[in-house]
mmCIF file of the N, C-alpha and C atoms, coordinates in Angstrom:
data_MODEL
# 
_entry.id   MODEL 
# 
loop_
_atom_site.group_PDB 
_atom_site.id 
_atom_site.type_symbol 
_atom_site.label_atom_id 
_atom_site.label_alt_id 
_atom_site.label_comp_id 
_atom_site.label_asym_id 
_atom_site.label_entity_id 
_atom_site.label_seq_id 
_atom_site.pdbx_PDB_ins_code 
_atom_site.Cartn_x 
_atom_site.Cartn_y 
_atom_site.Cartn_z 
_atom_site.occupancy 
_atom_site.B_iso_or_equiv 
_atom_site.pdbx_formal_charge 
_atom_site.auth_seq_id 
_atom_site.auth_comp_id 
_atom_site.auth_asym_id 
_atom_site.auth_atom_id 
_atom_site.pdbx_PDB_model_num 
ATOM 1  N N  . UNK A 1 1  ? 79.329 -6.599 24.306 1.00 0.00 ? 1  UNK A N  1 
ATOM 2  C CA . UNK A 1 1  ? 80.004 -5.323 24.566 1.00 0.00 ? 1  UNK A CA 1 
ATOM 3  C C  . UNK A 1 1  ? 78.980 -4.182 24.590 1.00 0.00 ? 1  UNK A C  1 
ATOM 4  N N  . UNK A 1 2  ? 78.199 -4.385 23.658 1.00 0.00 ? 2  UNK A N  1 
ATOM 5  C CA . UNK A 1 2  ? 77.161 -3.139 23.795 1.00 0.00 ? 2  UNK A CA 1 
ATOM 6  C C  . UNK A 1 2  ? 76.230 -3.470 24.745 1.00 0.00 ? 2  UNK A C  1 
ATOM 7  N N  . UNK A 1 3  ? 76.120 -3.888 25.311 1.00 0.00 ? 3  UNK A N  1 
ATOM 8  C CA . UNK A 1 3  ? 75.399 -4.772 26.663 1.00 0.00 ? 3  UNK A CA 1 
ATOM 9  C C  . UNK A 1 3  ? 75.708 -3.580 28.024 1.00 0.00 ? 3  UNK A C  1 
ATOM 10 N N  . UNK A 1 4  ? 77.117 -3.940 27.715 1.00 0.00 ? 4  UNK A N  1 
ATOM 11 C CA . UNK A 1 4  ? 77.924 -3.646 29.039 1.00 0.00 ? 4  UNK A CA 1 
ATOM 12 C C  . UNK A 1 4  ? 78.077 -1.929 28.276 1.00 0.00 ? 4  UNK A C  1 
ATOM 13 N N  . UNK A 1 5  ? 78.200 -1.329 27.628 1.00 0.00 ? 5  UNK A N  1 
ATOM 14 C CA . UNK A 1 5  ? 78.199 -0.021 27.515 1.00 0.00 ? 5  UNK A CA 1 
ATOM 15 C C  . UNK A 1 5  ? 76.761 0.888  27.617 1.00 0.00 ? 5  UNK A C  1 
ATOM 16 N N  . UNK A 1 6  ? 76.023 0.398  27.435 1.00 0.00 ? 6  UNK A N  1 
ATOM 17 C CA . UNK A 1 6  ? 74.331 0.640  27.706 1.00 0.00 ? 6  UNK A CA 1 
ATOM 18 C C  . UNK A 1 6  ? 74.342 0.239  29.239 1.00 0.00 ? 6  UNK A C  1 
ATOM 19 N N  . UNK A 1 7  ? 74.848 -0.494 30.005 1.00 0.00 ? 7  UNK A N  1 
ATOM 20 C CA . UNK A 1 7  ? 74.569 -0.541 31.443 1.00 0.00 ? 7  UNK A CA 1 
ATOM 21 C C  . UNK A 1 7  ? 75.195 0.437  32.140 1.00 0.00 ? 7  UNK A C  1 
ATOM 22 N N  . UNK A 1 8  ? 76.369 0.413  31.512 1.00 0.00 ? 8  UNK A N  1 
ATOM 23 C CA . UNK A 1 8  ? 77.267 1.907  32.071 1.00 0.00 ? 8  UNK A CA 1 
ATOM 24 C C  . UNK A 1 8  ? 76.643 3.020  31.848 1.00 0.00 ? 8  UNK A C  1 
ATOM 25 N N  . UNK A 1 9  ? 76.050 3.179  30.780 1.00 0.00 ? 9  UNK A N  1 
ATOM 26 C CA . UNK A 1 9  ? 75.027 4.837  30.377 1.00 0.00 ? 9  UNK A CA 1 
ATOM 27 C C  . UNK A 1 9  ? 73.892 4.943  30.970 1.00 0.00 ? 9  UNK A C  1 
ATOM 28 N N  . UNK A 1 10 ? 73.090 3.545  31.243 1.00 0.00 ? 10 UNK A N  1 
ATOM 29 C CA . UNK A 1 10 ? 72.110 3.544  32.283 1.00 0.00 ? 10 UNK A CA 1 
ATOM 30 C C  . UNK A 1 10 ? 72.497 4.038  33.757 1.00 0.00 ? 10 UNK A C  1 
ATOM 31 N N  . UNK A 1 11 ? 73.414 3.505  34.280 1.00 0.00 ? 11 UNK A N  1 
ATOM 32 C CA . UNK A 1 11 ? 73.931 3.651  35.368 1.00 0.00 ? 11 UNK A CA 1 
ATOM 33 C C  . UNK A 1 11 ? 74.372 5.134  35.556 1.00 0.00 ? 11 UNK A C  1 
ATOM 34 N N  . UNK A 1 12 ? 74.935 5.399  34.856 1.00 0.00 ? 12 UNK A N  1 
ATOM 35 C CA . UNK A 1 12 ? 75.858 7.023  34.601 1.00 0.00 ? 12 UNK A CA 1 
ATOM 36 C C  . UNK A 1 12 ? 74.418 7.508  34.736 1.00 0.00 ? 12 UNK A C  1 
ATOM 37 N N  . UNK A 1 13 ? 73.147 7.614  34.044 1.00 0.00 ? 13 UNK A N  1 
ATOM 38 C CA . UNK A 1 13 ? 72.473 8.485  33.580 1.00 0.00 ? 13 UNK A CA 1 
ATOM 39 C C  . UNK A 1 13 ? 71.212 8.491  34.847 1.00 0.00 ? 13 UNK A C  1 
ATOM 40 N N  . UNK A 1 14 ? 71.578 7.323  35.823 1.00 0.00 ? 14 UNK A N  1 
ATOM 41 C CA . UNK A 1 14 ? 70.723 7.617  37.048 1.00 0.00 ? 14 UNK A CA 1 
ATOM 42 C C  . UNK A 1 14 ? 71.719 8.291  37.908 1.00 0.00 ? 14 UNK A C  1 
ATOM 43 N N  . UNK A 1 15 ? 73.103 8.011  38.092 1.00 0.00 ? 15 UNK A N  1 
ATOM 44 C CA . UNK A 1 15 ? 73.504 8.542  38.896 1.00 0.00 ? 15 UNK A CA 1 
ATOM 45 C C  . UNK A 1 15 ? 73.878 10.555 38.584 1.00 0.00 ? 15 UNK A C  1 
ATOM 46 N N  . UNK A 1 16 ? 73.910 10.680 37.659 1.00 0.00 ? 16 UNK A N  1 
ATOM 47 C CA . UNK A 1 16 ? 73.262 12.351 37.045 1.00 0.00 ? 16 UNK A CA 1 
ATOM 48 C C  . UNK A 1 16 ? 72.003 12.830 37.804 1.00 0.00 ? 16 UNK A C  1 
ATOM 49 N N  . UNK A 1 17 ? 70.835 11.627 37.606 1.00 0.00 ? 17 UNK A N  1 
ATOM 50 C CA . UNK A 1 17 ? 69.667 11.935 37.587 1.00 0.00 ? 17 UNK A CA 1 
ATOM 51 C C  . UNK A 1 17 ? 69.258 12.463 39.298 1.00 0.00 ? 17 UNK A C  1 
ATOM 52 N N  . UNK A 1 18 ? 70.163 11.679 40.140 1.00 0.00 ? 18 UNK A N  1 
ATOM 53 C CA . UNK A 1 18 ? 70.080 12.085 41.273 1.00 0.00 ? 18 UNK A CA 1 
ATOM 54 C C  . UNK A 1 18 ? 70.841 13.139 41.825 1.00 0.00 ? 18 UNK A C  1 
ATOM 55 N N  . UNK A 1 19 ? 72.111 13.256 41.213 1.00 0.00 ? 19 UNK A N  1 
ATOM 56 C CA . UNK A 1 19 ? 72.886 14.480 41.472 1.00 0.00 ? 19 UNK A CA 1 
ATOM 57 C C  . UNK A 1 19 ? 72.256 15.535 41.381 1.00 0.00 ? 19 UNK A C  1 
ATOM 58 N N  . UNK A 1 20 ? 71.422 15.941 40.074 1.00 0.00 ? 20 UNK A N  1 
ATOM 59 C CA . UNK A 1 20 ? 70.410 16.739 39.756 1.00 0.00 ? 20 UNK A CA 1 
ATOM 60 C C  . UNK A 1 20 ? 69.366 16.944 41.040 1.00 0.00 ? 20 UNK A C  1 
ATOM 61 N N  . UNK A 1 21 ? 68.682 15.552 41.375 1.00 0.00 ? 21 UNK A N  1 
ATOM 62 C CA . UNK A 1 21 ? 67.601 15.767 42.240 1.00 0.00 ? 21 UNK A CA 1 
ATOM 63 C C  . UNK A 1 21 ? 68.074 16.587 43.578 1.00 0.00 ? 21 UNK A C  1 
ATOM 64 N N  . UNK A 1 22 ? 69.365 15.903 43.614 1.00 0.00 ? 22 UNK A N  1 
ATOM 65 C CA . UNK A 1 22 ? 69.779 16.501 45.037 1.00 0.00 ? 22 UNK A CA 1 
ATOM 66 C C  . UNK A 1 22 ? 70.603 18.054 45.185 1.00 0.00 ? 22 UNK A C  1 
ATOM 67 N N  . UNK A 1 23 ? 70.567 18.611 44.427 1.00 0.00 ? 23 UNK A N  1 
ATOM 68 C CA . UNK A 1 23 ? 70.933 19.904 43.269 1.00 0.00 ? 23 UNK A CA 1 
ATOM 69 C C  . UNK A 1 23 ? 69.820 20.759 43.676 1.00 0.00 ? 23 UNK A C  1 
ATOM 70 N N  . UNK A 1 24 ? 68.568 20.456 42.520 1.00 0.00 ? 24 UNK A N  1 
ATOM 71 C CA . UNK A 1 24 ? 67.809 20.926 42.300 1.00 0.00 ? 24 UNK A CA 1 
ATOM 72 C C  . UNK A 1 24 ? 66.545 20.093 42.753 1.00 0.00 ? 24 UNK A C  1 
ATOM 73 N N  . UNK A 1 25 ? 66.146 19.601 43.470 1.00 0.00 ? 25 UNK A N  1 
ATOM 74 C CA . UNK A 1 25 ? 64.576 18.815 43.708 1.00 0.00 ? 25 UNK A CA 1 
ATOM 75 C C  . UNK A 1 25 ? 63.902 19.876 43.318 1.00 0.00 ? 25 UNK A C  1 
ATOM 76 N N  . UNK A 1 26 ? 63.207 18.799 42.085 1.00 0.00 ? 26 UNK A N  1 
ATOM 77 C CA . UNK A 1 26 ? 62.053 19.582 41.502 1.00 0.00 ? 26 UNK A CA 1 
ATOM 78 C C  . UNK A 1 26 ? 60.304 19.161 42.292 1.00 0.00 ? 26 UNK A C  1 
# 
């Protein structure tokens, strides 16, 4: 279970990471 909730926060936390990029490209 904590497997699969760490893949979801990974996942969540790239798909942020690009929202951001495409936001703001730094």
């Amino acid at each position: 279970m904590q497997y699969i909730v760490y893949s979801t926060n990974a996942v969540n936390f790239i798909n942020i990471s690009h929202s951001i990029h495409w936001v703001a490209p730094l």
